[in-house]
LUMNU-889784 format. One line per field, with one value per residue (C-alpha): residue in one letter; y, z, x; residue number from 1. Coordinates in Angstrom, 1 decimal. Layout:
res c(A, ...)
py c(Y, ...)
pz c(Z, ...)
px c(X, ...)
n c(NUM, ...)
This chain:
res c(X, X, X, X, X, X, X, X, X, X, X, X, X, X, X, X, X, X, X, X, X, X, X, X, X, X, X, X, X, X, X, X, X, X, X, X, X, X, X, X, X, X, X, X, X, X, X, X, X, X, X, X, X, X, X, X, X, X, X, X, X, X, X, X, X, X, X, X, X, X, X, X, X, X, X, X, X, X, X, X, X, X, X, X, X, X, X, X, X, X, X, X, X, X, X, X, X, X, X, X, X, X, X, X, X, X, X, X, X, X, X, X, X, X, X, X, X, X, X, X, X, X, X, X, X, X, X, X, X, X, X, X, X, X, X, X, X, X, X, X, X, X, X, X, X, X, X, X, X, X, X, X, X, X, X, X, X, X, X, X, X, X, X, X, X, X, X, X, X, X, X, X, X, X, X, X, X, X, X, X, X, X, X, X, X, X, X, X, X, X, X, X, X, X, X, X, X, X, X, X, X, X, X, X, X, X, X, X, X, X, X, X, X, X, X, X, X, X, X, X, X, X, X, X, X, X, X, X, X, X, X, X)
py c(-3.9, -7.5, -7.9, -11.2, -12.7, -15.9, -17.8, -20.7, -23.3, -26.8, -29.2, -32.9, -32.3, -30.4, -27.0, -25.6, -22.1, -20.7, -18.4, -16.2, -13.2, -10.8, -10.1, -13.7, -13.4, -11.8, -13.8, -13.6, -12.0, -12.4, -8.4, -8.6, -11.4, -9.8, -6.1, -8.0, -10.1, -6.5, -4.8, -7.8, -7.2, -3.7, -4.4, -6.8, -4.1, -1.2, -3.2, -4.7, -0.9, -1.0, -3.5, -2.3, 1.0, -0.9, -1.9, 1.7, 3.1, 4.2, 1.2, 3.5, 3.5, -0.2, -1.3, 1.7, 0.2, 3.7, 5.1, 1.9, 1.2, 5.5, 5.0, 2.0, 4.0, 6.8, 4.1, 2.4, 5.8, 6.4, 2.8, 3.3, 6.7, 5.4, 3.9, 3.5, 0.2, 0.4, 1.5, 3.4, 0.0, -2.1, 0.5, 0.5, -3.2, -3.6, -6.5, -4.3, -4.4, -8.4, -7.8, -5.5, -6.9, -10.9, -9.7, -7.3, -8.6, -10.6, -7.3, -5.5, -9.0, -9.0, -8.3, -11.2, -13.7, -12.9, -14.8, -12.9, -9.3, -9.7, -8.0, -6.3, -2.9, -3.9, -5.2, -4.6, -2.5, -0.5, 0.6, 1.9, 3.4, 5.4, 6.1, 7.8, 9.5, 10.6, 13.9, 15.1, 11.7, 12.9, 12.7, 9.5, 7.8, 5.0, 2.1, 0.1, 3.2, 3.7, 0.2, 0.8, 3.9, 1.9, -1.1, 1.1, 1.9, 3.3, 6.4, 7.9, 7.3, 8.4, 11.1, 14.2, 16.1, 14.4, 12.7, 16.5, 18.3, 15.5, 16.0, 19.6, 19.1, 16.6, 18.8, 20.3, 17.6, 17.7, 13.6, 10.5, 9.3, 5.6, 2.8, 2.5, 5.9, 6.1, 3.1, 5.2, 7.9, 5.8, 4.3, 7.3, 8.6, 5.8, 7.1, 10.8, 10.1, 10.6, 6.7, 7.5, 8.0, 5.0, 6.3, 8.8, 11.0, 11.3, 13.0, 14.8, 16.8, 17.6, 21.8, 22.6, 24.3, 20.2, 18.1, 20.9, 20.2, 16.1, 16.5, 18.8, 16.1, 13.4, 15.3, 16.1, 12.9, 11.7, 13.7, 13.3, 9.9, 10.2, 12.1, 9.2, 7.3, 4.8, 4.0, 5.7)
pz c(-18.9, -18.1, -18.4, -19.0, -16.2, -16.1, -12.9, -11.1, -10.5, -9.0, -11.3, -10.6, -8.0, -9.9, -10.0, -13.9, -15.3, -16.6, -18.5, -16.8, -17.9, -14.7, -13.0, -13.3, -12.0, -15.1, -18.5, -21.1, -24.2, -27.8, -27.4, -23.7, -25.0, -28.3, -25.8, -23.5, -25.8, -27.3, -23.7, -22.9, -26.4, -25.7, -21.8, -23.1, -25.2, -22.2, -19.3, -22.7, -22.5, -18.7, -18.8, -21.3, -19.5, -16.0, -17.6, -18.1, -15.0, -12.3, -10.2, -7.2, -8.5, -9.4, -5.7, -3.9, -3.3, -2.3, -5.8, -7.9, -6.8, -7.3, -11.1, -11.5, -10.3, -12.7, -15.5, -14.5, -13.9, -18.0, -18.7, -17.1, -18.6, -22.5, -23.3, -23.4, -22.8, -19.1, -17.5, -14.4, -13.3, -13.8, -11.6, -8.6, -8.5, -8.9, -11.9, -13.4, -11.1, -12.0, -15.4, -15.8, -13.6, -15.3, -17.9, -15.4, -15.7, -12.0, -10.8, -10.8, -10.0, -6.3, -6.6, -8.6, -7.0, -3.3, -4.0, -1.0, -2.5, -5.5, -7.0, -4.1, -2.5, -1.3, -4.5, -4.6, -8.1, -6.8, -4.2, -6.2, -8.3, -5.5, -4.1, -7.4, -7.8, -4.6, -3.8, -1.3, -0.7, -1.5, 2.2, 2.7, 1.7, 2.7, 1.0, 4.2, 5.4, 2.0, 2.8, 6.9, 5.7, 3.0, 5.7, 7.5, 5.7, 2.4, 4.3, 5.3, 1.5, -1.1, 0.6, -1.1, 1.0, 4.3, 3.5, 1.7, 4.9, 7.4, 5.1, 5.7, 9.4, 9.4, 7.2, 10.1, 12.0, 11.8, 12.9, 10.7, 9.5, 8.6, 8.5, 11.6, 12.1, 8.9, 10.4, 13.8, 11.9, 10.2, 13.4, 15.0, 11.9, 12.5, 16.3, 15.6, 12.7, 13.5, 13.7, 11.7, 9.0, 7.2, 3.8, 1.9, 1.3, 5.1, 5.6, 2.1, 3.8, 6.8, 6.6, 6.5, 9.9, 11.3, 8.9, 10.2, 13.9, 13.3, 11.8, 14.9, 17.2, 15.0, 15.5, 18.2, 19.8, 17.4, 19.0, 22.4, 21.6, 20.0, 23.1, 25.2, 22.8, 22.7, 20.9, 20.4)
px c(-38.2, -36.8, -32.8, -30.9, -28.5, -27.2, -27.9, -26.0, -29.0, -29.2, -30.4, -30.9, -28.4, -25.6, -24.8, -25.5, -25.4, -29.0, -29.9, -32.9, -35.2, -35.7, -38.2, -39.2, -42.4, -43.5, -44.8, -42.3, -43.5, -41.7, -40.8, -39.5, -37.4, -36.0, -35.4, -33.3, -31.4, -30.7, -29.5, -27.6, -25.4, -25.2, -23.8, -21.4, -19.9, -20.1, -18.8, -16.1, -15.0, -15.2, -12.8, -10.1, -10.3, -9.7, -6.2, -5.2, -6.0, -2.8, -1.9, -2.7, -6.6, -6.5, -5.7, -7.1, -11.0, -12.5, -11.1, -11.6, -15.1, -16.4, -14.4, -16.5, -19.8, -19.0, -19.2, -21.6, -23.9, -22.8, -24.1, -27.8, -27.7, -26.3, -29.8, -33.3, -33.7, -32.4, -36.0, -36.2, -37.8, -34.7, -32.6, -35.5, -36.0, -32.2, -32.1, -29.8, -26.8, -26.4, -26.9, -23.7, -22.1, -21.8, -19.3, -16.8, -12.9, -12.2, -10.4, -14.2, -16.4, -18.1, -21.2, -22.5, -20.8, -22.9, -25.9, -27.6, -26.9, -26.9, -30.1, -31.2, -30.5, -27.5, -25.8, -22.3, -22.8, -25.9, -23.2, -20.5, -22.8, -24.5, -20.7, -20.5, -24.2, -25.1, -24.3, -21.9, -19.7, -16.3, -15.8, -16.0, -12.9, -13.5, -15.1, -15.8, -17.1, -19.5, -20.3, -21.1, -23.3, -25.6, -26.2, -27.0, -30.2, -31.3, -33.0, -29.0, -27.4, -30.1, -31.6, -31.4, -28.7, -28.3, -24.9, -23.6, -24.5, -23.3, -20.0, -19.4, -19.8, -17.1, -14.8, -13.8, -13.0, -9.1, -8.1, -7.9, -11.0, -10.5, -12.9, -13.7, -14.3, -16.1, -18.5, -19.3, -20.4, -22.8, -23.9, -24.4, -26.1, -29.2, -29.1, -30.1, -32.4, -35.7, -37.2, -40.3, -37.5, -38.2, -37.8, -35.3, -38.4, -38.9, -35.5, -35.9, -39.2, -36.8, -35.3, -32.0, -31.7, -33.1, -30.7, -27.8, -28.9, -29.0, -24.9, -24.5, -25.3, -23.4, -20.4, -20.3, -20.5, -18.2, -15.6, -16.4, -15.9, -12.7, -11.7, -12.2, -10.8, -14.0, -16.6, -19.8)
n c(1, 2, 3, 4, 5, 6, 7, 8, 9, 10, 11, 12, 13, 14, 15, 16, 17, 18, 19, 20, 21, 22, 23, 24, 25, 26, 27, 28, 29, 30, 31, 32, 33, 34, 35, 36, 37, 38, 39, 40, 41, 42, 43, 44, 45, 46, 47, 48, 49, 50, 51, 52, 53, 54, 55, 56, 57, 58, 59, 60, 61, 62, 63, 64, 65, 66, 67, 68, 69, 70, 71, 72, 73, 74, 75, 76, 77, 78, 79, 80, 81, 82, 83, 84, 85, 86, 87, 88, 89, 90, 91, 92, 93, 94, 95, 96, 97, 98, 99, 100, 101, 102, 103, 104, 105, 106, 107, 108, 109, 110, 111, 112, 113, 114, 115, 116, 117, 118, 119, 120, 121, 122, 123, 124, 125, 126, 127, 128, 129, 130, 131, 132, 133, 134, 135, 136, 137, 138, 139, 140, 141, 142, 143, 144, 145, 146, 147, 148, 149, 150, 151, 152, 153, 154, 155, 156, 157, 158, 159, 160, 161, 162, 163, 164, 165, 166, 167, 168, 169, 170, 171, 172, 173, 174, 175, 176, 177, 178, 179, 180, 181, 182, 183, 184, 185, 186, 187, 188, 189, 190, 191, 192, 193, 194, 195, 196, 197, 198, 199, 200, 201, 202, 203, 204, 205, 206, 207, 208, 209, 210, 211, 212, 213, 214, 215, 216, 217, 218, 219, 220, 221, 222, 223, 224, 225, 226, 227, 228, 229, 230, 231, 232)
């Protein structure tokens, strides 16, 4: 499927907006043109609803960026799932998240404005809408911390049920969890996964008894650390 986005682009030395059919690399054909035009009414009117619905939310959710940005994953999640014309192809090669994302309200705009995510695995919408999808990530409260774990690589967030099991472990762990905790974990995460773990489907062929032993290990050097009140 391609998708419409508009596209700040230098021309003849000044900065213009664009209009651009994604994945560019790919002729436009009358139909691919007509389908997008389509989506890109229909996304107007979702994220229009996103919007209005941003207005009535508690003030607590509007500033709170670990609740605003899983409320905008839940929508977003209803958006991919409201129609046809959103492919699996435009959610795996990511055109999609700058395509819903152009018409947000300024209180739910990032992603589109970093020109270096934007697009790409680690769009800011992709983010919050895995914060929403994945299973298991009510434990991390954290945005910073959701963010920490998806740089961290796409292997520990979408990965069947890696981040759920990692989450029980630490539902014991009785001291403040806050961002920089939340960012440990993830680093330490990357240290006990296996390195030929390139993939999500590497960890998803692991048992439960190994993915139980890894969040074992995370933990408890997570604590030791917190005991010595360093790093890890």
């Amino acid at each position: 499927m391609t998708v419409k986005v508009k596209r700040k682009k230098q021309v003849m030395g000044k900065e213009v907006e664009l209009t651009v059919y994604l994945p560019e690399e790919l002729p436009l054909t009358r139909d691919m043109r007509a389908n997008a035009d389509k989506l890109d009414e229909i996304l107007k009117e979702e994220t229009e609803r996103i919007n209005k619905a941003f207005e009535k939310l508690e003030k607590k959710t509007q500033v709170n960026e670990s609740e605003k940005w899983r409320w905008l994953g839940g929508k977003i999640d209803s958006i991919l799932k409201s129609t046809s014309l959103i492919e699996e192809s435009d959610v795996t090669n990511n055109n999609i998240w700058p395509a819903i994302g152009q018409y947000l309200r300024r209180e739910l705009r990032r992603g589109v404005d970093d020109k270096k995510r934007s697009g790409t695995k680690k769009d800011h919408y992709r983010k919050c809408w895995l914060y929403y999808s994945v299973p298991g990530t009510q434990w991390i409260t954290s945005w910073v911390g959701w963010d920490a774990f998806t740089d961290r690589g796409e292997q520990l967030v979408n990965s069947g049920n890696f981040i759920l099991v990692l989450g029980k472990k630490f539902d014991n762990y009785q001291g403040e969890k806050t961002s920089d905790e939340f960012k440990e974990i993830a680093k330490l995460a990357v240290k006990y996964i296996p390195t030929q773990s390139k993939s999500p489907a590497d960890i998803e062929s692991m048992s439960d008894e190994k993915l139980v032993e890894i969040a074992n290990k995370i933990y408890r050097d997570f604590v030791k650390a917190r005991s010595e009140n360093k790093p890890c």
